[in-house]
Kinemage of the C-alpha trace (Angstrom):
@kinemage 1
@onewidth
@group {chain A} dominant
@subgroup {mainchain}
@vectorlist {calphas} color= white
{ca unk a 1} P -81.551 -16.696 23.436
{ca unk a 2} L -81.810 -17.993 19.909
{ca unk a 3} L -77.580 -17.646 18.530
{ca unk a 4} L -78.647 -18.554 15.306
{ca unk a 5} L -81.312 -16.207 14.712
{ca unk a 6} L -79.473 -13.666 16.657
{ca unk a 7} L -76.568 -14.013 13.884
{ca unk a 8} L -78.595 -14.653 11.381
{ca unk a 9} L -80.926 -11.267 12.027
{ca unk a 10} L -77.007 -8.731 12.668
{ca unk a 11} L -76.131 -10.747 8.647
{ca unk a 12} L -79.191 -8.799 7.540
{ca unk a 13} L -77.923 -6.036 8.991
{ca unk a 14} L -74.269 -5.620 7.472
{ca unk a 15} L -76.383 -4.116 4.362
{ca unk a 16} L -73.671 -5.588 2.033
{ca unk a 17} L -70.823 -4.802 4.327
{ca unk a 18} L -67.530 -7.615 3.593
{ca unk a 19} L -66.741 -9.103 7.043
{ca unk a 20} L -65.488 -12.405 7.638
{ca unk a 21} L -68.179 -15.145 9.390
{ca unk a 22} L -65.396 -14.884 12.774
{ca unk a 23} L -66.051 -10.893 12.627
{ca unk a 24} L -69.530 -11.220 12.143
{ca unk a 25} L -69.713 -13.648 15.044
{ca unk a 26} L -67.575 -11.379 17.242
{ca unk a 27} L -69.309 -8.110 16.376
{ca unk a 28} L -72.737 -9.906 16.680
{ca unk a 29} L -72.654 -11.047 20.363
{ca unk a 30} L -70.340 -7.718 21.321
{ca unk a 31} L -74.043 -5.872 20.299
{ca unk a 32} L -75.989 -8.595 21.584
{ca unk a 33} L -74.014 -8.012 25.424
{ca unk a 34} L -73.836 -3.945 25.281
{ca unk a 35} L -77.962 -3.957 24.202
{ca unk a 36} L -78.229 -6.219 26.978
{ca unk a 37} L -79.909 -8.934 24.922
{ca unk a 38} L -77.240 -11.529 26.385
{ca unk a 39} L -77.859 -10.717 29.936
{ca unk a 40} L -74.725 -10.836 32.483
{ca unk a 41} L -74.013 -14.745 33.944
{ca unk a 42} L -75.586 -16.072 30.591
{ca unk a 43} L -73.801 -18.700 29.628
{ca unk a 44} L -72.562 -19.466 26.204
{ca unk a 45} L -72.446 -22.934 23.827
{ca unk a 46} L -69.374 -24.421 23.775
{ca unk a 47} L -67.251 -23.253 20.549
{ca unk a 48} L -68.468 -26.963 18.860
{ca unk a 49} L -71.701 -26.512 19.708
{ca unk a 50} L -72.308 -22.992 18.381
{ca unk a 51} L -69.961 -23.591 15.209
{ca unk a 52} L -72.412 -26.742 14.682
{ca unk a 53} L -75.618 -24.806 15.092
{ca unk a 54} L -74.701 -22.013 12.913
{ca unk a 55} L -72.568 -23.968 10.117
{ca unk a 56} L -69.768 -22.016 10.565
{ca unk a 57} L -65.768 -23.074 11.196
{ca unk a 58} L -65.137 -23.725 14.857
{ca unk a 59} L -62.317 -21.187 14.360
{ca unk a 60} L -64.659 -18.552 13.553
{ca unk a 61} L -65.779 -19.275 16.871
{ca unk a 62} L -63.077 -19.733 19.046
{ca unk a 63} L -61.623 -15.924 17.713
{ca unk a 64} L -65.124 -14.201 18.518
{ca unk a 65} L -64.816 -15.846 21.955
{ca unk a 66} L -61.261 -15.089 23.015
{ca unk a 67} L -61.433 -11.795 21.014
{ca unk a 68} L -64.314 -10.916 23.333
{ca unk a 69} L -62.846 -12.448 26.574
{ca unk a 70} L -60.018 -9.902 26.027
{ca unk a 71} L -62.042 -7.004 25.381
{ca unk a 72} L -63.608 -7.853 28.944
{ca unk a 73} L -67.082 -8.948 27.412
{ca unk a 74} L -67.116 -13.064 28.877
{ca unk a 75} L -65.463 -14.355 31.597
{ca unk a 76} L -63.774 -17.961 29.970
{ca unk a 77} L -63.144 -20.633 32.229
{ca unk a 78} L -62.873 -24.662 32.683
{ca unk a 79} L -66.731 -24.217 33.356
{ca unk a 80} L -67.704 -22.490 29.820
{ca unk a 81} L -68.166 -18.675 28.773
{ca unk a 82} L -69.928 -16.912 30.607
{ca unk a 83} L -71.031 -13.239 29.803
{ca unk a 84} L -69.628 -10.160 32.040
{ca unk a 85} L -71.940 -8.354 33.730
{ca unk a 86} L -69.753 -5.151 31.166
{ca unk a 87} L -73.924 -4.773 29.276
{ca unk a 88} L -75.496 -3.687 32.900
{ca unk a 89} L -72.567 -1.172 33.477
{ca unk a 90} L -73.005 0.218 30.021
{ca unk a 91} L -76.669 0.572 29.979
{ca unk a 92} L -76.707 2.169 33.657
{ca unk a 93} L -73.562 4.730 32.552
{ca unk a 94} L -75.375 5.604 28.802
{ca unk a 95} L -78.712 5.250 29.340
{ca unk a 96} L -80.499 6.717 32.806
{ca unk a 97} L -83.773 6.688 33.221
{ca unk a 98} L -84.495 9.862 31.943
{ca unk a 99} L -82.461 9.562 28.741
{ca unk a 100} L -81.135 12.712 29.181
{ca unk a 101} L -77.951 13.563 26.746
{ca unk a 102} L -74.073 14.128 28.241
{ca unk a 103} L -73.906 17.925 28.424
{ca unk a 104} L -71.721 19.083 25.934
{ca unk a 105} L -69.484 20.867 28.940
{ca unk a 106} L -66.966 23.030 26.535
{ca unk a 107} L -64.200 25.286 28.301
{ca unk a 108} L -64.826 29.012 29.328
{ca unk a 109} L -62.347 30.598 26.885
{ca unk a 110} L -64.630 29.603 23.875
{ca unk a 111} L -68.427 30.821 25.206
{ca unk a 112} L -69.256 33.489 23.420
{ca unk a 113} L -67.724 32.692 20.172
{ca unk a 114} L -69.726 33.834 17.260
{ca unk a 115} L -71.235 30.439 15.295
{ca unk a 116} L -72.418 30.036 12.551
{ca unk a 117} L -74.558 28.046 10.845
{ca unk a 118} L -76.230 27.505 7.284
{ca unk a 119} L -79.501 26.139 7.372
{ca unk a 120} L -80.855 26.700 4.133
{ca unk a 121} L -79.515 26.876 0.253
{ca unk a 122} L -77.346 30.518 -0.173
{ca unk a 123} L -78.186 31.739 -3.843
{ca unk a 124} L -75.940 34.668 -3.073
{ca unk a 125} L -73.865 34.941 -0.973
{ca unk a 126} L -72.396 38.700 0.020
{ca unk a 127} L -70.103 36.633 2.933
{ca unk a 128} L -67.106 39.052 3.447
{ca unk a 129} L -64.041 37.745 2.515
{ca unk a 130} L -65.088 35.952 -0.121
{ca unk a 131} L -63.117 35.798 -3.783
{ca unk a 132} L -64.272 35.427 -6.762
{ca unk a 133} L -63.409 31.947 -7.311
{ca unk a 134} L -64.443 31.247 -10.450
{ca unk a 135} L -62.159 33.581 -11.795
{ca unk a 136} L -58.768 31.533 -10.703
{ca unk a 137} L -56.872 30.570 -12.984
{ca unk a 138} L -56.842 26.904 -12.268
{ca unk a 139} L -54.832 26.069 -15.569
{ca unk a 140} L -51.586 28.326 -14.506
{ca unk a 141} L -52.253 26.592 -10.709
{ca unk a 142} L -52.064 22.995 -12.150
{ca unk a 143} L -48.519 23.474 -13.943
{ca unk a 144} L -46.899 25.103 -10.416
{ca unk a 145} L -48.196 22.308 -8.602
{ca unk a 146} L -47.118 19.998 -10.745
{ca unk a 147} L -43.722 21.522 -11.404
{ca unk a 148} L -43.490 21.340 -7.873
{ca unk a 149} L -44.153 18.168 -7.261
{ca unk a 150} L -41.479 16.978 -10.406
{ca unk a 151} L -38.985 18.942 -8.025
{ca unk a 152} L -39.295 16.808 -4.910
{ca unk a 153} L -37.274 13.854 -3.639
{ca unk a 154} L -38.407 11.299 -1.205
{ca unk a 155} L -36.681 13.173 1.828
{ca unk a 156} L -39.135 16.574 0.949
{ca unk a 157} L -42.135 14.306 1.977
{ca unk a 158} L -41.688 14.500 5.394
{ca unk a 159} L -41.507 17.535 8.232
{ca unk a 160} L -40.185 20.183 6.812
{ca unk a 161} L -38.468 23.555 8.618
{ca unk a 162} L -40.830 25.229 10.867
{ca unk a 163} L -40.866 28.254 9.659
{ca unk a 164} L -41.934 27.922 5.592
{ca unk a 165} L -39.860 26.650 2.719
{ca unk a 166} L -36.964 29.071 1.885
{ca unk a 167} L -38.246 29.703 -1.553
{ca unk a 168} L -41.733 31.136 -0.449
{ca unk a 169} L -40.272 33.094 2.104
{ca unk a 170} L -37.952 34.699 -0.078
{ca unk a 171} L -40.629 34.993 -2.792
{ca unk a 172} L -42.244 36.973 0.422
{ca unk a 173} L -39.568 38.811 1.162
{ca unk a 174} L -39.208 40.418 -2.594
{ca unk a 175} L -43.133 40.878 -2.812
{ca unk a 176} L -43.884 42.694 0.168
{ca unk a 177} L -40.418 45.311 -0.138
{ca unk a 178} L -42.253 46.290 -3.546
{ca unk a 179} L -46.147 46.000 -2.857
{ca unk a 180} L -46.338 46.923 0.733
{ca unk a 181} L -43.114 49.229 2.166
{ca unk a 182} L -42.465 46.027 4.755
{ca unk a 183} L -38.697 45.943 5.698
{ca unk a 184} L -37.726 42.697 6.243
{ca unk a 185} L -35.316 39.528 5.214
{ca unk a 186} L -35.961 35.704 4.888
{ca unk a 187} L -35.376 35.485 9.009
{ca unk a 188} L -38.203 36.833 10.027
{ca unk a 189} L -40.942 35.702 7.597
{ca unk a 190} L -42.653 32.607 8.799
{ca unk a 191} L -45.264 30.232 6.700
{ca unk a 192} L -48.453 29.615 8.999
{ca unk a 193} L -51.598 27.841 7.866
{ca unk a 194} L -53.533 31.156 7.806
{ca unk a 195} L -54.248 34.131 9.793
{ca unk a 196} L -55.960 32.189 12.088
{ca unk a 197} L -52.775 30.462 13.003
{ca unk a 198} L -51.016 33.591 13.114
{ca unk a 199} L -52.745 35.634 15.655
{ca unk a 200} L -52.975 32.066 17.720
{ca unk a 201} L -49.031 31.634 17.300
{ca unk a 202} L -48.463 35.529 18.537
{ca unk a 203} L -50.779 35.119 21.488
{ca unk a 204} L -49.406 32.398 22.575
{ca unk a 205} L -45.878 32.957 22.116
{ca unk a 206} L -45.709 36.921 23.259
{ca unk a 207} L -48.311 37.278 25.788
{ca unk a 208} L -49.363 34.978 28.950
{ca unk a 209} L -52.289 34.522 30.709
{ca unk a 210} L -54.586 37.748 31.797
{ca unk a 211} L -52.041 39.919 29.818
{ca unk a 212} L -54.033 42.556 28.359
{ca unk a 213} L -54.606 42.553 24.353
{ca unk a 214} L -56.183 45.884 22.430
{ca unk a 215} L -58.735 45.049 20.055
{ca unk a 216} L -60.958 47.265 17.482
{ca unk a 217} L -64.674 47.547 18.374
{ca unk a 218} L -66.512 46.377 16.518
{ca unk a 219} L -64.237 44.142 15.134
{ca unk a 220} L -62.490 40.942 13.296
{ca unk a 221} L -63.561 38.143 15.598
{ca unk a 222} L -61.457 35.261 14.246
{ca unk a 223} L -58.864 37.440 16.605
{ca unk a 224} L -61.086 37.814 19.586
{ca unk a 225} L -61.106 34.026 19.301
{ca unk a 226} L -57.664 33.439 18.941
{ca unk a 227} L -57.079 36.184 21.975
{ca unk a 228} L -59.420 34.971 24.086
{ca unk a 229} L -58.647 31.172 23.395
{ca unk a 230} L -55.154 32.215 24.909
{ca unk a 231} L -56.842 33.579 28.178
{ca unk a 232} L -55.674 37.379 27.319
{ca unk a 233} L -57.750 39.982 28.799
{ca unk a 234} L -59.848 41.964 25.934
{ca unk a 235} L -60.110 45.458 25.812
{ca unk a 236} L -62.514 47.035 23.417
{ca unk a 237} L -60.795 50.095 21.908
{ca unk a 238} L -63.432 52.366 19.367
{ca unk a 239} L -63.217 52.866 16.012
{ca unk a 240} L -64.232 55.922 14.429
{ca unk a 241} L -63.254 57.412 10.424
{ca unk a 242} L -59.899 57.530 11.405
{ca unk a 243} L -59.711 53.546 12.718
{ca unk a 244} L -58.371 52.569 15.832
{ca unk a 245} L -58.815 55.649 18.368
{ca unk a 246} L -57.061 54.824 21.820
{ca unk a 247} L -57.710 57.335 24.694
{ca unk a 248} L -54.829 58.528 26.831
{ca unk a 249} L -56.761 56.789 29.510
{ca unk a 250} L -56.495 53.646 27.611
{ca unk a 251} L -52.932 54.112 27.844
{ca unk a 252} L -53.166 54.775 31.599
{ca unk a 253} L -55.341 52.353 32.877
{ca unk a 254} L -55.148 49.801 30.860
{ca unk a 255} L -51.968 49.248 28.842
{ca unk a 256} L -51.432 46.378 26.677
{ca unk a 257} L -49.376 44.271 25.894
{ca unk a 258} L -50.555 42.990 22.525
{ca unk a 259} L -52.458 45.770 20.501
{ca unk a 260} L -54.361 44.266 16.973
{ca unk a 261} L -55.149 46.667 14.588
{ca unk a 262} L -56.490 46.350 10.853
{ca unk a 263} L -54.791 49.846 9.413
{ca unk a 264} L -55.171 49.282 5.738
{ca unk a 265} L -59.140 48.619 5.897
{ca unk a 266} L -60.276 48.425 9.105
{ca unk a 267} L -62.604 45.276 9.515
{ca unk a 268} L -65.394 45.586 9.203
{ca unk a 269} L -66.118 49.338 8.910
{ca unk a 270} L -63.767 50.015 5.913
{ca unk a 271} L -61.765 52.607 7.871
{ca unk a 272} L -57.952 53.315 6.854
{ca unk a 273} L -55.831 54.412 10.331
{ca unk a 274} L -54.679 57.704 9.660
{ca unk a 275} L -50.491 58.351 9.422
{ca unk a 276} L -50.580 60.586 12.723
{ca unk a 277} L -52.588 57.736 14.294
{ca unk a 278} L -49.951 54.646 12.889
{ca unk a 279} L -47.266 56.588 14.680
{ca unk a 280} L -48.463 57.419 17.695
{ca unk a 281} L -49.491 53.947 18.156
{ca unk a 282} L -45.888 52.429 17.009
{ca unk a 283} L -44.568 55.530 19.417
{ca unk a 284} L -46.687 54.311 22.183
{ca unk a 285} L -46.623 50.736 22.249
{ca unk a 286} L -42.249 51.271 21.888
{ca unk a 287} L -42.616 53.338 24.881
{ca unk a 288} L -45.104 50.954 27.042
{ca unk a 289} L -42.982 47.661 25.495
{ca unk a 290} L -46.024 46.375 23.752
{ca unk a 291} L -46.243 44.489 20.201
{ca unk a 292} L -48.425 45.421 17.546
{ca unk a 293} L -49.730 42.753 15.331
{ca unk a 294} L -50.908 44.065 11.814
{ca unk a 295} L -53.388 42.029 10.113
{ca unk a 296} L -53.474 43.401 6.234
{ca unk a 297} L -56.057 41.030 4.871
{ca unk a 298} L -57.006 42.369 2.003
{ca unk a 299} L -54.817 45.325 1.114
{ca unk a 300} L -54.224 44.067 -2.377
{ca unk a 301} L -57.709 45.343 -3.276
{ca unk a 302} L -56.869 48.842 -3.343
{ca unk a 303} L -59.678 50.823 -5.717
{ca unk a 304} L -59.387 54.866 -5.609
{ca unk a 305} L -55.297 55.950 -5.230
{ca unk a 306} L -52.406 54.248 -4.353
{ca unk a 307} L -52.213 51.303 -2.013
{ca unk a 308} L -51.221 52.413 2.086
{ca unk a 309} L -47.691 51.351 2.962
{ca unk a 310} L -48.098 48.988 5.953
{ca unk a 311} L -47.055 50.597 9.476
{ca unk a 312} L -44.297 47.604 9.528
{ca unk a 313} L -42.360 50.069 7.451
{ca unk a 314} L -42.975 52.996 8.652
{ca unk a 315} L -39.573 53.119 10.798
{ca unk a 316} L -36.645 50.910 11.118
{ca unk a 317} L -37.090 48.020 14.058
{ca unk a 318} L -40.657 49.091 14.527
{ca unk a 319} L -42.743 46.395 17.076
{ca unk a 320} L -45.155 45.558 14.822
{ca unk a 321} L -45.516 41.936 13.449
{ca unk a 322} L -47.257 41.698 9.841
{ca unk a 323} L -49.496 39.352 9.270
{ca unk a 324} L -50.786 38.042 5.487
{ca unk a 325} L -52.840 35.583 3.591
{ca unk a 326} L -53.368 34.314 0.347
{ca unk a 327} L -56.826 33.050 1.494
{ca unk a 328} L -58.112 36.709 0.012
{ca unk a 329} L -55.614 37.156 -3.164
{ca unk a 330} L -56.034 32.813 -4.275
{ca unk a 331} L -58.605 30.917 -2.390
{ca unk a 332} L -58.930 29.859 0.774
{ca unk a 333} L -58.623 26.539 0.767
{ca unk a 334} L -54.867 26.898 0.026
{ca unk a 335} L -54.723 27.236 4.221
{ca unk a 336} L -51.350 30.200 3.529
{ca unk a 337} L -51.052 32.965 5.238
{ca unk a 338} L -47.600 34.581 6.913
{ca unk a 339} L -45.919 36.431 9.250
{ca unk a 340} L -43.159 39.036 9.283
{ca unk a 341} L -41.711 39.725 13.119
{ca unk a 342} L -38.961 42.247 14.099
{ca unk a 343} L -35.451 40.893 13.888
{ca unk a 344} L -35.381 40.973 17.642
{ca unk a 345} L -38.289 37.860 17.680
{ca unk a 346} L -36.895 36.129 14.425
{ca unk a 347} L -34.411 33.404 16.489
{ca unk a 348} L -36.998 32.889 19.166
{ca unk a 349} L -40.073 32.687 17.105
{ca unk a 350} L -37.913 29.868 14.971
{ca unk a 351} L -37.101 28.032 18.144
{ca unk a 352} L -40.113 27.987 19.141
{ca unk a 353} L -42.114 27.146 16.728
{ca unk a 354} L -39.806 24.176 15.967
{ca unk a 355} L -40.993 23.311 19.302
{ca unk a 356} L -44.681 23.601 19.111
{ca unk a 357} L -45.612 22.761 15.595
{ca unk a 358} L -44.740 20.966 12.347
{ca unk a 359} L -44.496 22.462 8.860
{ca unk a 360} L -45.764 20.102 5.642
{ca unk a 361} L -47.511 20.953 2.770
{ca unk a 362} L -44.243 21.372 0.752
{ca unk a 363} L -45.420 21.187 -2.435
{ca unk a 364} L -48.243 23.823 -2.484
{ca unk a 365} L -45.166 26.381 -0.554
{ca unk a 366} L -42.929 25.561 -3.776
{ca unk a 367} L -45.846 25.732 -6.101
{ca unk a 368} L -47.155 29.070 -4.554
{ca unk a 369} L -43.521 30.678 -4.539
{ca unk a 370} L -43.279 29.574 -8.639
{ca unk a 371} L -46.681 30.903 -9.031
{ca unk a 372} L -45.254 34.362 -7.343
{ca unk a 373} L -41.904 34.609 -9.714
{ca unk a 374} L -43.532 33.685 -12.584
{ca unk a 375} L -45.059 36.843 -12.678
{ca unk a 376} L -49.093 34.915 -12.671
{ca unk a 377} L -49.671 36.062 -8.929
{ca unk a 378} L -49.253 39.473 -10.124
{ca unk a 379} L -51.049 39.190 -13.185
{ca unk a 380} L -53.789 37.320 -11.311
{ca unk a 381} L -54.025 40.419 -8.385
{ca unk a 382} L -54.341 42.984 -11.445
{ca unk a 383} L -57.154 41.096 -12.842
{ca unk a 384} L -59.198 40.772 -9.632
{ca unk a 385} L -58.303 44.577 -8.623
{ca unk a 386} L -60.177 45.541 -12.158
{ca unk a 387} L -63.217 42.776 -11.418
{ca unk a 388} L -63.563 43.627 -7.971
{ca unk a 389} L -63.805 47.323 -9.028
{ca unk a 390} L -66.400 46.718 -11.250
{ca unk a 391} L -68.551 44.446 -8.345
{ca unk a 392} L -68.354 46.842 -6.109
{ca unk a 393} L -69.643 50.178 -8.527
{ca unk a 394} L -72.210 47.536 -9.394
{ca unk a 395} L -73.531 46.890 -5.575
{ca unk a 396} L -72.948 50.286 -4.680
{ca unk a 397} L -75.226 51.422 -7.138
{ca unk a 398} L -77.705 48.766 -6.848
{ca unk a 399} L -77.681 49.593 -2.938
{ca unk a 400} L -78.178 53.641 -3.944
{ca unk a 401} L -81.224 52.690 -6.513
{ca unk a 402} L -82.977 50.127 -3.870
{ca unk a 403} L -82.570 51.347 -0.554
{ca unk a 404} L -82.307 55.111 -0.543
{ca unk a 405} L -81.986 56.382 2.326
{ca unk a 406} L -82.358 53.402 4.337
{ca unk a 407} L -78.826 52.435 4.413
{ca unk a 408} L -75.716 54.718 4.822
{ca unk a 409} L -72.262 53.142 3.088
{ca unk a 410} L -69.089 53.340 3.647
{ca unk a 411} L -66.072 51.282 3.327
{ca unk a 412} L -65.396 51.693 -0.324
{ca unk a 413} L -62.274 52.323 -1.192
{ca unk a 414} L -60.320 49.250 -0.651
{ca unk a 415} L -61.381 45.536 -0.058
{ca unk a 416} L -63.580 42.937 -0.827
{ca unk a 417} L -66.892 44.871 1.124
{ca unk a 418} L -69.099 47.515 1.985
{ca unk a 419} L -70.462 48.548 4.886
{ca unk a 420} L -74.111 49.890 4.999
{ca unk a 421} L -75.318 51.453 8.233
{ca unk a 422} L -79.031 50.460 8.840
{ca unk a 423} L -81.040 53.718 8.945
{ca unk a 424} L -84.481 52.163 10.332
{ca unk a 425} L -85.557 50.550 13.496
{ca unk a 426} L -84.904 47.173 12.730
{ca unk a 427} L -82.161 44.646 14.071
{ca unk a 428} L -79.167 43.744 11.986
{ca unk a 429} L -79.267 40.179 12.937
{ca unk a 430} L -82.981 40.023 12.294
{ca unk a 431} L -82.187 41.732 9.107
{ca unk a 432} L -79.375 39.287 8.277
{ca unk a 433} L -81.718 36.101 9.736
{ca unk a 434} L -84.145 36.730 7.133
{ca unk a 435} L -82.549 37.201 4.427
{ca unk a 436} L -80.543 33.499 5.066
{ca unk a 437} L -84.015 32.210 5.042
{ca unk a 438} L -84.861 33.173 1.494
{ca unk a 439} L -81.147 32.560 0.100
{ca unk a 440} L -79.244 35.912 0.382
{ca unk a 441} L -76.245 35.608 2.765
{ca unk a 442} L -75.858 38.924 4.456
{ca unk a 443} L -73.633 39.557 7.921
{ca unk a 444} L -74.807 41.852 10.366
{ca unk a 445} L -72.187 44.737 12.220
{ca unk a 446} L -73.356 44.150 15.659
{ca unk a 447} L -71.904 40.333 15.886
{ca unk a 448} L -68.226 42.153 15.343
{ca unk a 449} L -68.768 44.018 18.507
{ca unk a 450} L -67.088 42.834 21.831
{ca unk a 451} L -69.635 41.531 24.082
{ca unk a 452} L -72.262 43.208 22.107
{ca unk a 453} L -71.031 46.251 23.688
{ca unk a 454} L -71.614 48.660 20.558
{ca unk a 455} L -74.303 46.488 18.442
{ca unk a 456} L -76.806 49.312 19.045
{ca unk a 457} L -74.186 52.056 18.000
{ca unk a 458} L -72.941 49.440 15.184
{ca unk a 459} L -76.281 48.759 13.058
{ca unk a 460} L -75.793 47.789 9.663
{ca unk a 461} L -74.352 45.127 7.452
{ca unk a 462} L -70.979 43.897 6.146
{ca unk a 463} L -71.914 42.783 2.218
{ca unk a 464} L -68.950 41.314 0.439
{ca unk a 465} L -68.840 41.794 -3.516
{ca unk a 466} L -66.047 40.188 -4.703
{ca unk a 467} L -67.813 36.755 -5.256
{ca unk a 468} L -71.147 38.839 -6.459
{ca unk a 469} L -70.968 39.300 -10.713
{ca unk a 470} L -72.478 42.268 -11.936
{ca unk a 471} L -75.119 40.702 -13.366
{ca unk a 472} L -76.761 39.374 -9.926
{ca unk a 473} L -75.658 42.632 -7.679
{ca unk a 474} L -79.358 44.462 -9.192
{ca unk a 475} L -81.235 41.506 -8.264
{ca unk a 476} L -79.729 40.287 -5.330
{ca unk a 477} L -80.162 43.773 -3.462
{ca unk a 478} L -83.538 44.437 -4.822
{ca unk a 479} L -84.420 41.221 -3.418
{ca unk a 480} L -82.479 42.259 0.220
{ca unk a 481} L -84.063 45.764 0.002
{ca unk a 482} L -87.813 44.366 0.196
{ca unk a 483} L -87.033 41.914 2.959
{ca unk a 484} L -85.932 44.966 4.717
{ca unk a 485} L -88.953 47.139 4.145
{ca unk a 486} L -91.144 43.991 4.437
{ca unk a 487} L -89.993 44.283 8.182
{ca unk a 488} L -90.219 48.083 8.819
{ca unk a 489} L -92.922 48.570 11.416
């Protein structure tokens, strides 16, 4: 084969990439032996030779040469360079003759995870979940995090304590005694990088494998995930206008030890667990040495009456573990959420999770718990209550003009979403599917239920308002309510 042109033709190929000529040498025959264009037992120009012919520094070429002779690509000896037969292998191993692609073999605790995907532009979106993010206040944001970073030395840059930076946590600790009836001290908060991490952390660290774990159906199904990614055993529990509604038979047949509840506003039907409910569950799961795990996602949001106390409160000791995020009352991409356990867990979860993971992200902790005392996450939370308020009489109206009787809501008295029952023969997901295609972004009920168990009971979709101004709601849902009667048979 032709070295020159062969190094010549991989130069015009760099696209204006900076590599030295020794680089270009090396990274030219490398290509050349794995495409099989430099057959195995060819042998090579001596290092004079080819520096000659291509007018480059015999250097150059002795380093492509022994770089590749260590890499395994030519065999080097008193005879010459001689190419490995390395191109053959590689060509038989990546490319049969049927071209067929390596089966992307992914573990059995992660089929039948819900993904998603976005294939076309969302003009608006009614994703759940979702703040209002143009609303932040970014300039109050800036000064914490840059008073925060004026605070650190050189020996803050590096791990810090597992469990959160002491400020945050008590920041936490002084927030959620006021806003949310949650009895606790600095011990047993803990910083986590979100829910997410939460519910992965308590299934991990309080359950083992096959241990059974209680979970509302329909449902959240970030915890399924988590849950399921920790080989627990799921067991759908139903939720009716009172939340969570386990049996006696539950309780009998299939006790749990992990029980995951959404009290405040159940997710994603809106429901609030009743009082009689909260402590019969804390009762039972005491008596049957279970823990419950309360997620209160979005209990800020509170928009007819006072805000529920959490059921972390609701007795001393209780065996619940609160869980929280600022993904809901900031943004999201500030990857904060917490956890509050019993005083019973606090030593062990620290040990623990000194073991298993590594706490950083220092500065956005301090900035967040300065943001907190300074009175502008308060501020900020009675802003978005009044906004949010306003979306959702907005939607809900727009939803009552457009769609009649076609939907049934519910849902509306806390959060970021509605709920709207789908009173025609149509699927959600079909629903849902066509509206992503002309740029609404709508999520259906039925992919919250376990295993698809209840998606013919559970109809409907989840529409999230708090990133939806007034001003679009009209449109938006006018536009949603003739895709839907576009598709009624």
């Amino acid at each position: 084969m032709d070295l020159a042109l062969l190094f010549s033709t991989f130069a015009e190929r760099l696209n204006g990439r900076k590599i030295t000529q020794q680089r270009m040498l090396y990274e030219a025959l490398r290509d050349a032996i794995l495409d099989g264009l430099l057959p195995a037992a060819t042998r090579l120009p001596a290092t004079r030779v080819l520096a000659s012919e291509l007018r480059i520094a015999r250097n150059s070429a002795m380093f492509a040469y022994e770089q590749l002779a260590e890499e395994g690509f030519l065999h080097v000896s008193r005879q010459g360079s001689v190419v490995a037969p390395v191109g053959t292998q590689m060509r038989t191993q990546s490319k049969p003759p049927a071209r067929k692609p390596h089966p992307a073999q992914l573990s059995r605790r992660i089929d039948g995870l819900r993904r998603e995907s976005q294939t076309s532009p969302i003009a608006v979106s009614f994703r759940p979940g979702l703040p209002a993010l143009d609303e932040f206040p970014m300039t109050q944001w800036r000064a914490a995090i840059a008073r925060a970073w004026r605070k650190l030395a050189a020996t803050d840059l590096g791990y810090a304590n597992s469990a959160g930076t002491p400020e945050l946590r008590q920041a936490l600790v002084d927030y959620l005694k006021v806003s949310r009836g949650v009895r606790c001290d600095i011990d047993q908060v803990f910083i986590t990088d979100g829910t997410q991490t939460s519910l992965d952390l308590c299934a991990r660290i309080l359950a083992d494998a096959g241990d059974r774990v209680w979970v509302e159906d329909p449902g959240y199904a970030g915890a399924r995930a988590a849950f399921k990614g920790a080989n627990l055993s799921l067991v759908s529990i139903p939720v009716d206008a009172d939340g969570m509604a386990p049996a006696a038979s539950h309780w009998a047949h299939s006790p749990p030890k992990l029980i995951y509840v959404t009290p405040s506003h159940q997710y994603p039907l809106g429901s609030v667990l009743s009082i009689e409910r909260r402590m019969q569950i804390i009762a039972d799961a005491r008596a049957h040495r279970a823990w419950v795990i309360e997620d209160d996602y979005d209990s800020e949001f509170r928009h007819t009456g006072s805000p529920f106390a959490a059921m972390q409160g609701l007795a001393v000791d209780t065996p619940v573990i609160y869980l929280g995020t600022f993904s809901k009352t900031m943004f999201p991409a500030l990857r904060i959420g917490f956890m509050v356990v019993p005083p019973g867990l606090s030593r062990e979860f620290a040990r623990t999770l000194g073991e298993i993971s590594r706490q950083g992200r220092t500065a956005d902790q301090l900035a967040l718990a300065d943001f907190m005392r300074s009175g502008a996450y308060t501020r900020h939370l009675r802003r978005m209550r009044g906004l949010y308020a306003r979306r959702r009489v907005a939607l809900q109206a727009a939803l009552d003009h457009h769609f009649g009787d076609l939907l049934t809501v519910s849902g509306g008295a806390g959060g970021m979403h509605l709920t709207a029952r789908l009173n025609a023969p149509l699927r959600d997901m079909d629903v849902c599917n066509a509206a992503r295609s002309e740029g609404l972004w709508a999520v259906p009920v039925s992919e919250f239920c376990l295993a698809g168990a209840n998606a013919e009971a559970y109809n409907g979709l989840v529409l999230g308002y708090a990133s939806v101004p007034v001003t679009e709601a009209d449109a938006a849902v006018e536009k949603l309510a003739r895709i839907v009667r576009s598709m009624l048979p």
